[in-house]
N, C-alpha and C positions, 0 to 999 in steps of 0.2 A: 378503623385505626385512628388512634387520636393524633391532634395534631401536633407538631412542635412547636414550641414554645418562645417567643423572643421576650427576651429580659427587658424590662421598663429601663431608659436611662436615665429619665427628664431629670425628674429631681434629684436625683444621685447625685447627674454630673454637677447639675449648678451648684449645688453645697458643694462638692471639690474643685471646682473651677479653678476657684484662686489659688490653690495649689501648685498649678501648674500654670497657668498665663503668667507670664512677666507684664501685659500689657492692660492698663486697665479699660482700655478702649475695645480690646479682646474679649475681656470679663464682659462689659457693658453689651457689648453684642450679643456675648451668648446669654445673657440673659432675655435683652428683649426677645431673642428668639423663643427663649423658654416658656415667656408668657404667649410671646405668638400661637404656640405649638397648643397651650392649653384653650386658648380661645376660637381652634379649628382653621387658624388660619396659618397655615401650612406652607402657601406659595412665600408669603413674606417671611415665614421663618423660615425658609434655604436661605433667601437672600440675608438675612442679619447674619445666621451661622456664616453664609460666605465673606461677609466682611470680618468676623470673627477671624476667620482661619487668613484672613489677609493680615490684619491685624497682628498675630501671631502665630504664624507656622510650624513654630517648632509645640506647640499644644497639641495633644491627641483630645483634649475633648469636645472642642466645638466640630472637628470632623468625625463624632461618634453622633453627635448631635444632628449635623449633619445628614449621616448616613439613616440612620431614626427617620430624619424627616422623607430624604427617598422615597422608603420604605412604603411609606405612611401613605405616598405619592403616586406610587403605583410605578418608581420610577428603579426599578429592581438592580439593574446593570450599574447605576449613577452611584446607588447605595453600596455595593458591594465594592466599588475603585474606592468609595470614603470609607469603609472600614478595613479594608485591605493599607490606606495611608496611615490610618491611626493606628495599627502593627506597626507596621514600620517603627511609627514613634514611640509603641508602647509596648514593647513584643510579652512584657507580661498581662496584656489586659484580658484577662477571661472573659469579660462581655463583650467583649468587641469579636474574637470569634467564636462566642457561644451564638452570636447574632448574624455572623457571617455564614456561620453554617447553617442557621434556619433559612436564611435565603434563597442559599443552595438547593436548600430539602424543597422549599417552594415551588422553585424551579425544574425539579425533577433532577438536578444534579447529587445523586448524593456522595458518590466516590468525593466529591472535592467536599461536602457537608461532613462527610464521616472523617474527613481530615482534619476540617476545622475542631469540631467536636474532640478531635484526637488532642489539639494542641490544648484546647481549651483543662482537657484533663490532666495533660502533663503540670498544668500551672495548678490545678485542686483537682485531684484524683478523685475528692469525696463530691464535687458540686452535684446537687440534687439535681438543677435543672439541666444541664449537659448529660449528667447521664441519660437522664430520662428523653433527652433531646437525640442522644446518640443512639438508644434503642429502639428508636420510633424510624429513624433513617436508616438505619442494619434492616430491619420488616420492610420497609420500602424499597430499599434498594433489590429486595429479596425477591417481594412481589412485581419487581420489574424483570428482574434476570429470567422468571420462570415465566412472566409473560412473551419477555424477549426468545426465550425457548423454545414456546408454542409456533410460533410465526415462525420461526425459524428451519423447524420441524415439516409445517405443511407446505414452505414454500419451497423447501426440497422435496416433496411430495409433489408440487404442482411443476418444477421442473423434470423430474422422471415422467410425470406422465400426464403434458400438457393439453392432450384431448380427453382426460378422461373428468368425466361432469362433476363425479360425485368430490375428488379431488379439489376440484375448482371452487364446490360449492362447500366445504368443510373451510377453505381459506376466505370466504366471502363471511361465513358466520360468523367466525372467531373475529375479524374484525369489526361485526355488527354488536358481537357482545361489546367488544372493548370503546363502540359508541365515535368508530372510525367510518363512517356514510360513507363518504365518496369512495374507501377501497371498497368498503363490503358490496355497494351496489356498480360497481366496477366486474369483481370477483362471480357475482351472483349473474350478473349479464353474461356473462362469458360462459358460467356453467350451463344457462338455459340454450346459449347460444350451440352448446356440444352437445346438447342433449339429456340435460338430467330433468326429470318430470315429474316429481313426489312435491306436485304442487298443493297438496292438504297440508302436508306434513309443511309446509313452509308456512303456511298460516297456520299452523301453532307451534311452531319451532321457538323456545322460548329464547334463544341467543337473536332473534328475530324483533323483538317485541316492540322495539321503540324506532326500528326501519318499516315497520309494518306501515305507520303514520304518515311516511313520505311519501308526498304523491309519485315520484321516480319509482319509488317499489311498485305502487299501485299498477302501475302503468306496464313497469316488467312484467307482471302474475296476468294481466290481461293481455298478452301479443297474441 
């Protein structure tokens, strides 16, 4: 599945900067920040953008800038309050949550991604990259619900019928496929522990593959 896409701000904003700042000690920030951003250094451009957005509050663009840097940051929650500010200040700005909802979608949020993406359209119905942004989080969200499904499915399976092995051990794979160790080898304990024994079939059970590796598995298939 491809991935969603966040819109470049850097240069944009600084060419409109001055549009919006009253202050030119605001502009001055957000630039140096801009060049920060381009030189990789990333922690001093929060800080210039945060004098920026001190400098002048009522600007939506140095907390876009801002929010970008986050991003960048690995600082995910930090980014999302700065562009959730710069709505406020800008409620028409389609980058700002075309960029809000990719975050989302990062985070495995997409009901609040698929909203952002919503707003984003209400402002350009035709934007190339929101749609394509919004179809990629509709599949996600999609292939979570049906995941959520599964699990959901066998673990009223494994409450109807908590001695029974083969139950135990259908809810141990499904989580070895989805590459969740500690339930599957949780789940797979319990089933050996009730009695299920198609111990061939578990070295090559291919929802197995990459639990196989774990010394914990090792150790269960040998008691």
């Amino acid at each position: 599945m491809k991935q969603v896409s966040l819109t470049l701000l850097f240069l944009f904003l600084v060419m409109v900067g001055g549009l919006h700042a009253e202050s030119k000690e605001a502009m001055r920030f957000n630039r140096e920040g801009a060049e920060l951003v381009k030189q990789g250094k990333l922690e001093e451009a929060v800080e210039a953008f945060r004098q920026a957005v001190a400098e002048d509050s009522s600007d939506p663009v140095p907390r876009l800038n801002l929010a970008y840097s986050y991003d960048q940051l690995g600082m995910m929650e930090e980014a999302i309050a700065s562009y959730k500010e710069a709505i406020q200040l800008d409620p028409r700005n389609l980058l700002a949550y075309n960029n809000l909802g990719v975050l989302y979608d990062k985070l495995g949020r997409y009901e609040e991604a698929i909203a952002a993406f919503q707003s984003a359209l209400e402002i350009d119905p035709l934007d190339s990259n929101t749609l394509k942004n919004m179809e990629n989080a509709k599949a996600s969200k999609g292939v979570m619900d049906d995941r959520e499904s599964q699990f959901a499915e066998l673990q009223s399976e494994v409450e109807a019928k908590p001695d029974d092995p083969m139950a135990l051990y259908k809810l141990g794979r499904l989580y070895a496929f989805y590459d969740r160790k500690e339930e599957a080898l949780q789940w797979i304990s319990k089933a050996l522990e009730k009695g299920y024994q198609d111990l061939d079939y578990m070295m090559i059970d291919p929802a197995l593959e990459e639990l196989r590796e774990d010394e914990r598995f090792k150790k269960l298939v040998q008691r």
